[in-house]
C-alpha positions in Angstrom: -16.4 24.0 73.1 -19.3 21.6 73.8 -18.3 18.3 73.9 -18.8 16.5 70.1 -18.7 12.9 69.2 -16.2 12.6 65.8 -19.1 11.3 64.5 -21.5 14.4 65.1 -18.7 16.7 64.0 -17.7 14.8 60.9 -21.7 14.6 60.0 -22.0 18.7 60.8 -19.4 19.2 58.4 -20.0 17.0 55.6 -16.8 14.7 56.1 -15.9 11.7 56.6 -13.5 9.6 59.1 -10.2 8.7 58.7 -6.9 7.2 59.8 -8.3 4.8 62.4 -10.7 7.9 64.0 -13.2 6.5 66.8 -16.0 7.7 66.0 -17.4 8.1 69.7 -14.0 9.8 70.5 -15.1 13.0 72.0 -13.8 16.6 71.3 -13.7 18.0 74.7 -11.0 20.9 74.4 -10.6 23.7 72.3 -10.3 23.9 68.0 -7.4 25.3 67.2 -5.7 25.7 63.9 -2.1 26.3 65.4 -0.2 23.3 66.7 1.5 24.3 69.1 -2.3 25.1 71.1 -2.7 21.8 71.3 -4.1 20.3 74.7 -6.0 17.2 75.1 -9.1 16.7 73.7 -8.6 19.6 71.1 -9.3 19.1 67.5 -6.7 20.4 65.2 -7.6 22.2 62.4 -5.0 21.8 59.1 -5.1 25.0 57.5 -2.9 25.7 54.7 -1.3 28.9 55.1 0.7 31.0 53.3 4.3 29.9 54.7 2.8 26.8 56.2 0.6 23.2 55.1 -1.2 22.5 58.5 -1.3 18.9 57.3 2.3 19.1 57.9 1.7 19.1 61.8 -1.3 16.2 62.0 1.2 13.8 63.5 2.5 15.6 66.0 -1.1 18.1 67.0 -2.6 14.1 67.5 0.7 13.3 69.4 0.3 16.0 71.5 -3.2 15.5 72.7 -5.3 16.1 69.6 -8.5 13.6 69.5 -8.4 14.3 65.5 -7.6 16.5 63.1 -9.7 18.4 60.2 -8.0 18.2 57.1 -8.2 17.8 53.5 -6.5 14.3 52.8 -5.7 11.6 54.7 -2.6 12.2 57.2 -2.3 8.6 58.6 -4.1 9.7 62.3 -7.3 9.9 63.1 -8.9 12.6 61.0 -12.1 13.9 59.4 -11.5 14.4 56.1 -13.0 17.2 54.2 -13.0 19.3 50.5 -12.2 22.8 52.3 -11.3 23.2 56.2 -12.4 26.9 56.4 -15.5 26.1 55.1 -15.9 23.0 57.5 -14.4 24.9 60.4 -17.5 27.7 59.8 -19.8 24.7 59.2 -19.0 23.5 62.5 -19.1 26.6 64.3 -22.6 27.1 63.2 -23.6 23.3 64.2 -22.1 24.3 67.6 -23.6 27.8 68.6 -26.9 26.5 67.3 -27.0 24.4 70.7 -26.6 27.5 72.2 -30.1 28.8 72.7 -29.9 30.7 75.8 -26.5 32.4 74.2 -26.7 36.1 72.6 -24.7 37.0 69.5 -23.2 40.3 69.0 -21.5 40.7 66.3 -19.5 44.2 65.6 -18.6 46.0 62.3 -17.2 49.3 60.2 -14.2 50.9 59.3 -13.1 51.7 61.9 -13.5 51.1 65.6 -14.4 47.5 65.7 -11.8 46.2 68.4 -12.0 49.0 70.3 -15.4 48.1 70.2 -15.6 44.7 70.8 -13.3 44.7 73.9 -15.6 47.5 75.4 -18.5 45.3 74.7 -16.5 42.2 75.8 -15.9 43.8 79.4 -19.2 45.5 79.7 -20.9 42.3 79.0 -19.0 40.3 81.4 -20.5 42.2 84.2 -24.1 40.9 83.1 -22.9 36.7 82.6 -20.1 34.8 81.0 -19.0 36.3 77.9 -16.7 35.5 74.7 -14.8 37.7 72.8 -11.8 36.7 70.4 -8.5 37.9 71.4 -7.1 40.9 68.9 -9.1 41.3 65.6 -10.3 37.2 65.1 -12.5 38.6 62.6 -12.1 37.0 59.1 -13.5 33.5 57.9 -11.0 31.5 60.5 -10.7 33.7 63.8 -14.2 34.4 63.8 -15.7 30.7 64.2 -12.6 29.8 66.3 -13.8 32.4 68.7 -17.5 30.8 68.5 -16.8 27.4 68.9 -14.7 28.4 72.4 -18.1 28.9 73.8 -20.3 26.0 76.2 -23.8 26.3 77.5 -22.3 28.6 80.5 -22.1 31.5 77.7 -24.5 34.3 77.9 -23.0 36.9 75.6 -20.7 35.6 72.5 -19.3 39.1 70.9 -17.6 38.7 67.5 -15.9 41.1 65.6 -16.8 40.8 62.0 -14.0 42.1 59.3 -14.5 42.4 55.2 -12.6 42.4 52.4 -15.1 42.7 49.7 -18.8 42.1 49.1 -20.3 39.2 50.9 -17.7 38.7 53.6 -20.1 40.1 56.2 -22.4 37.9 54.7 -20.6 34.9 55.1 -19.8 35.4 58.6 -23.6 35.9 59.5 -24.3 33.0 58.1 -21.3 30.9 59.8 -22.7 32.2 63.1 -25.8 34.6 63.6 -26.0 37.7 65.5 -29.2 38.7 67.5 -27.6 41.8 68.1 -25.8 43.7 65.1 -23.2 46.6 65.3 -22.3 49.2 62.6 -20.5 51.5 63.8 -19.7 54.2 61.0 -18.3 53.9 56.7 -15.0 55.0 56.6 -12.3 55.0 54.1 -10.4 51.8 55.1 -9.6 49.2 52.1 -10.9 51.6 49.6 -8.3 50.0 47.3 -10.3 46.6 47.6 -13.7 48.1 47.6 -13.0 51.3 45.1 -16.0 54.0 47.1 -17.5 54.2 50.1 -20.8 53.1 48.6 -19.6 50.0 48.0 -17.9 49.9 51.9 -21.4 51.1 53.0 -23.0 47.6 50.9 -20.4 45.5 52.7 -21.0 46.4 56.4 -24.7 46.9 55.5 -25.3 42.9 55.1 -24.6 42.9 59.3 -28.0 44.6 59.7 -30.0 42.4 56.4 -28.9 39.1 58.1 -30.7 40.2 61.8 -33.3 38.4 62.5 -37.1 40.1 63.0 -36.7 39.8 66.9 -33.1 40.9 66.8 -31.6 44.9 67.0 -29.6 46.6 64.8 -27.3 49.2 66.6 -26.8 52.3 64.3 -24.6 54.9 64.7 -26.6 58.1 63.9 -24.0 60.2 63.8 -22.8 58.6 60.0 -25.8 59.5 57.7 -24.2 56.1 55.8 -25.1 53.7 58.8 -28.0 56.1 59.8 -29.4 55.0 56.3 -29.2 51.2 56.9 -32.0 51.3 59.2 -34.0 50.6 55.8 -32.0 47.4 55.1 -33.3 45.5 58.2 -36.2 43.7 59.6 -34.5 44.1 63.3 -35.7 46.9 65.6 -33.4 49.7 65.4 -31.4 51.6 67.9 -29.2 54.7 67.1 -26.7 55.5 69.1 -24.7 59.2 68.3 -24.0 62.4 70.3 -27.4 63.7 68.0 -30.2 64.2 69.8 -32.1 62.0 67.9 -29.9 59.2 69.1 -31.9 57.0 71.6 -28.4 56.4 73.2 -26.2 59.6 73.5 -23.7 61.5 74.9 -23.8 64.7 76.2 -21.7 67.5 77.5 -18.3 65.2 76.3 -15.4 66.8 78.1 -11.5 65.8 77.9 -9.2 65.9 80.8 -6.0 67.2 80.3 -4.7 63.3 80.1 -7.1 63.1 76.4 -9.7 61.4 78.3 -13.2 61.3 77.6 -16.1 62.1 80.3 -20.1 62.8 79.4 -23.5 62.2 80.5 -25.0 58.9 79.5 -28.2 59.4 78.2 -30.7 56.5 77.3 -34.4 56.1 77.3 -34.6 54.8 81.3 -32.3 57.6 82.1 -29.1 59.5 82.7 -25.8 58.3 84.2 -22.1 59.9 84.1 -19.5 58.1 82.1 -15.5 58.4 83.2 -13.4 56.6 80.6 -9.9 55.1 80.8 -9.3 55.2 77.3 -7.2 58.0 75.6 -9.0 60.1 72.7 -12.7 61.5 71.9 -13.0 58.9 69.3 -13.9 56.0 71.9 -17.2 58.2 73.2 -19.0 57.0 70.1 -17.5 53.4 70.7 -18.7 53.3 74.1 -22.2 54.7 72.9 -22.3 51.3 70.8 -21.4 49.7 73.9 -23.8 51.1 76.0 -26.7 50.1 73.5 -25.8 46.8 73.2 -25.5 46.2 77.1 -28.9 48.0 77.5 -30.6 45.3 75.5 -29.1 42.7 77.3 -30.7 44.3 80.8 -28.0 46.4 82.1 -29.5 49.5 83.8 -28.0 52.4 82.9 -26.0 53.1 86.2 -24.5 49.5 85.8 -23.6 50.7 82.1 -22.0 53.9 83.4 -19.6 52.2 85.9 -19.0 49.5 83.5 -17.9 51.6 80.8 -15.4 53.3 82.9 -14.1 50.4 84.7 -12.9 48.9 80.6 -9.3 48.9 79.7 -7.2 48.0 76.4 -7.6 44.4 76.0 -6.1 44.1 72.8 -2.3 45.0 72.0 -0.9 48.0 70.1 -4.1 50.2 70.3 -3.1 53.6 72.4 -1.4 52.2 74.6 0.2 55.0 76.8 3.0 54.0 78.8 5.4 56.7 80.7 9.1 56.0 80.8 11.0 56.8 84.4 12.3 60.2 82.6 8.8 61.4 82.0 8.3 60.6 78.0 5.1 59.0 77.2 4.8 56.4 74.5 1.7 56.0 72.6 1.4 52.7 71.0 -1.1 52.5 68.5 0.5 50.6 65.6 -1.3 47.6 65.3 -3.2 49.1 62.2 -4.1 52.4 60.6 -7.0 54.0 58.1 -7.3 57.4 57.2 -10.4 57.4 60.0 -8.6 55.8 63.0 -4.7 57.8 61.7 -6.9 61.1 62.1 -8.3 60.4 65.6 -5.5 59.2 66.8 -3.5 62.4 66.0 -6.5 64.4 67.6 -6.0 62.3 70.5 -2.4 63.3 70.8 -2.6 66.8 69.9 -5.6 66.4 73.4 -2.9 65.1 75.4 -0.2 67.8 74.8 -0.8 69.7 77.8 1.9 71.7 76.9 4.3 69.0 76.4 6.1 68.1 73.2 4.5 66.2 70.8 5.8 63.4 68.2 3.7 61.9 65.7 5.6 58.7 64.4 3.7 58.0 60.7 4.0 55.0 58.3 1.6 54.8 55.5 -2.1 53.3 55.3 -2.5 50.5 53.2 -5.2 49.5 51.1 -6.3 53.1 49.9 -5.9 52.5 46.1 -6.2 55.6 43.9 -7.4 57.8 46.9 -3.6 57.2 48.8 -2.0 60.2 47.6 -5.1 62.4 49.2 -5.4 60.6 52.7 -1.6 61.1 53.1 -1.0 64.7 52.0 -4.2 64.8 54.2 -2.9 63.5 57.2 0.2 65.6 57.0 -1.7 68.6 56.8 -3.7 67.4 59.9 -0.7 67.3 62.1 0.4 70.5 61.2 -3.1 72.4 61.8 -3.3 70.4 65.5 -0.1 71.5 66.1 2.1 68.3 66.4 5.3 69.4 67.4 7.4 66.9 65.5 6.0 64.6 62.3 8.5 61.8 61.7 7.1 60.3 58.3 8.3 56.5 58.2 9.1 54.3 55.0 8.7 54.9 51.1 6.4 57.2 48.8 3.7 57.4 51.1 5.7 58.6 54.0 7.4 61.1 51.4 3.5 62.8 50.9 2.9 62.9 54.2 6.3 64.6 55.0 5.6 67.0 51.9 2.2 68.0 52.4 3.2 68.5 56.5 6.3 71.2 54.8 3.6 73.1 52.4 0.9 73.3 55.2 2.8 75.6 57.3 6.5 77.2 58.2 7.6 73.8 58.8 11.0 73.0 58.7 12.7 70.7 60.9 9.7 69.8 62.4 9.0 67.4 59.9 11.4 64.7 58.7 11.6 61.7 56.1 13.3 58.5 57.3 13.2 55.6 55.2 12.6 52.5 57.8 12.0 51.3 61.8 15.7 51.8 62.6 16.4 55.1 61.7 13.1 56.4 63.3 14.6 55.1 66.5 18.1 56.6 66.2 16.9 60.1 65.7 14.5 59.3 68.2 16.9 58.6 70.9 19.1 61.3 69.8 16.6 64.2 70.4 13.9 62.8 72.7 13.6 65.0 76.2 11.9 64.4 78.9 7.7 65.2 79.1 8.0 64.6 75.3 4.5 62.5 74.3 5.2 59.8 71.4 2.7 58.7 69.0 3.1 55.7 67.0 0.8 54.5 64.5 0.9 52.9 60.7 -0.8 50.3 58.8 0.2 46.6 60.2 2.5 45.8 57.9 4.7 49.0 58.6 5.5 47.2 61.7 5.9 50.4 63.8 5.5 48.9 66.7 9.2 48.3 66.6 9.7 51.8 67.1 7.5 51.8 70.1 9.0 48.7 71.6 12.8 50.2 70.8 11.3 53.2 73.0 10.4 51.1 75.9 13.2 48.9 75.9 15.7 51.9 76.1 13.9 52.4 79.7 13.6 49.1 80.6 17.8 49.2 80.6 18.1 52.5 81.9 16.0 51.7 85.1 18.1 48.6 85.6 21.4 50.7 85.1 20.5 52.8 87.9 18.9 49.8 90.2 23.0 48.3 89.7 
């Protein structure tokens, strides 16, 4: 962060000082809103939390190195008091980033996608100046200006990732920090329990492109007549990208190798380059076509772009993340969330990486879907039977139970699909019929907490290997 007086901070906020607070004390270290981040300097922000008061740790975040702490009463250390600290901790990230002239904003939304996204952009980025990105998915009203205010005049690129939960959220965190540059990346199904249709998703990830300024670009993705449409919503110069060939940015001649990795030909207005990806699955072609928009209007040539692109990893945990055990089975990680939109690209991805091999496709249900859950689950287990997913192991309650039936009535399936109520039991039958070659898919909402499954996987091989190393 750029080092603040306590007095310039309290006055961007609209607080006051408190508990004995200097107010030429300097803020020279990060904000943080968990404790135990403290370092010296930092100014510790006293959320209150479901299962936790920030206030609670004041004392010690100050005794640890904390030049003050943002709160909402008086805590007996040095302090600037305020009515709400999410709203004062967006307050101050906008006081902050507006120092930051020579800084570009991205900011990155949709459905679906929008990590993915953001670390492609994040790495791509990095190639043309110093560039912030929040770790994981800081994208709601707290992780989004923590991830601003960790930027300092060396910052050329700040990319945030900008969630929503209903009308206005996407708003709110335009305001809190602008973008120049504004990502939409497609109007899926996700939270349709909160939102209720896709019309009303479409309204939500629209206000990223209305709050662009008239010298800023919105990035479109053709390819969803839904984003295509927001072009009409914005002021900012417009650039599609799509695999359309009206997309100024698109891919051509996408291939898969036999791994479920994307290649194509790059294809921009200042020319053509070939892309190699590292990523697993089709569905991150139209993510890095966002990607390669958003670094062209930042100068990147179109070669730099190319190489770029396929130099990018998996920054962010849980998100198809292949790992091979010592006897040849292949774990697929990608339960750090789920949507009908992601759930069916990442079984698409897994049916690509077959190869012949046995597939798994570990399933827990997709929250948020309201009255449209029954039909994305007896969906999804339809899907896996048409791509030919050897095994469908359906994971928890009701929602697993559609899944399992609708896999049974697609086809002949027997055996090859299965109900098991929780984590544990996915892992026993697991480990009791796993062979090697077999490829294992995990993926559910976040808090299905599949990941356990995946983990159980990889810690059965982490023991085996030392076994035989003894």
């Amino acid at each position: 962060m750029i080092s603040t007086t306590l007095a310039d901070a309290a006055a961007a906020v609209g607080g006051r000082l408190a508990g004995g607070a200097d107010p030429d004390a300097r803020i020279t270290a990060e904000v943080v809103v968990d404790s135990r981040k403290v370092t010296p300097g930092a100014l510790f922000t006293a959320v209150v939390g479901e299962h936790a008061d920030g206030h609670d740790f004041a004392a010690g975040a100050v005794r640890d190195g904390a030049v003050a702490v943002l709160a909402t009463r008086e805590t007996g250390v040095p302090s600037i008091v305020v009515d709400d600290v999410v709203d004062a901790l967006g307050k101050l990230a906008r006081a902050v980033t507006d120092r930051l002239p020579e800084t570009t904003v991205v900011g990155i939304t949709g459905s679906s996608g929008k990590t993915s996204t953001k670390d492609f952009v994040a790495q791509v980025l990095a190639q043309a100046g110093t560039t912030i990105a929040p770790p994981g998915s800081f994208n709601n009203e707290i992780g989004l200006p923590l991830t601003a205010l960790s930027a300092d005049l060396t910052t050329r690129h700040l990319v945030l990732e900008m969630g929503a939960r209903g009308i206005g959220h996407i708003a709110y965190l335009c305001g809190v920090v602008p973008p120049r540059i504004g990502v939409v990346l497609n109007v899926g199904t996700a939270h349709l329990g909160e939102f209720g249709d896709q019309a009303a998703i479409a309204k939500a990830k629209g206000e990223m492109v209305e709050s662009l300024p008239e010298d800023g670009v919105a990035v479109l993705n053709a390819d969803d007549p839904l984003v295509r449409a927001m072009a009409e919503r914005t002021r900012a110069r417009v650039v599609f990208f799509g695999e359309g060939a009206t997309a100024d940015i698109r891919a051509e001649d996408v291939q898969l190798d036999a791994a479920g990795r994307a290649s194509f030909t790059l294809r921009t207005p200042d020319g053509d380059a070939p892309v190699i990806l590292r990523l697993y699955g089709e569905h991150h072609v139209s993510n890095a076509l966002a990607c390669a928009a958003v670094a062209r209007e930042v100068g990147m040539d179109v070669v730099q772009i190319a190489a770029a692109l396929g130099e990018a990893g998996t920054l962010s945990r849980w998100r198809m993340e292949v790992t091979e055990r010592a006897d040849g089975v292949t774990v697929v990680n990608d339960a750090y969330n789920a949507n009908p939109d992601s759930m069916r690209a990442a079984l698409k991805a897994l049916a690509a990486m077959a190869g012949g091999r046995r597939t798994w496709a570990v399933l827990g249900e997709m929250r948020e879907l309201g009255d449209a859950s029954l039909a994305e689950h007896d969906t999804i287990g339809r899907l896996a039977v048409r791509l030919n997913i050897g095994r469908l192991v359906a994971v928890g309650g009701r929602e697993a139970r559609w899944m399992d039936i609708a896999a049974k009535n697609e086809g002949s399936w027997g055996e090859e699909s299965v109900l098991v109520p929780d984590t544990q039991a996915a892992v026993d039958l697991l480990r009791s019929e796993l062979r090697p070659g077999d490829i294992v898919l995990v993926k559910a909402s976040r808090g299905a907490a599949l990941e356990r499954v995946a983990q159980a996987l990889l810690e059965d091989d982490a023991v085996a290997d030392g076994e035989v190393r003894q």
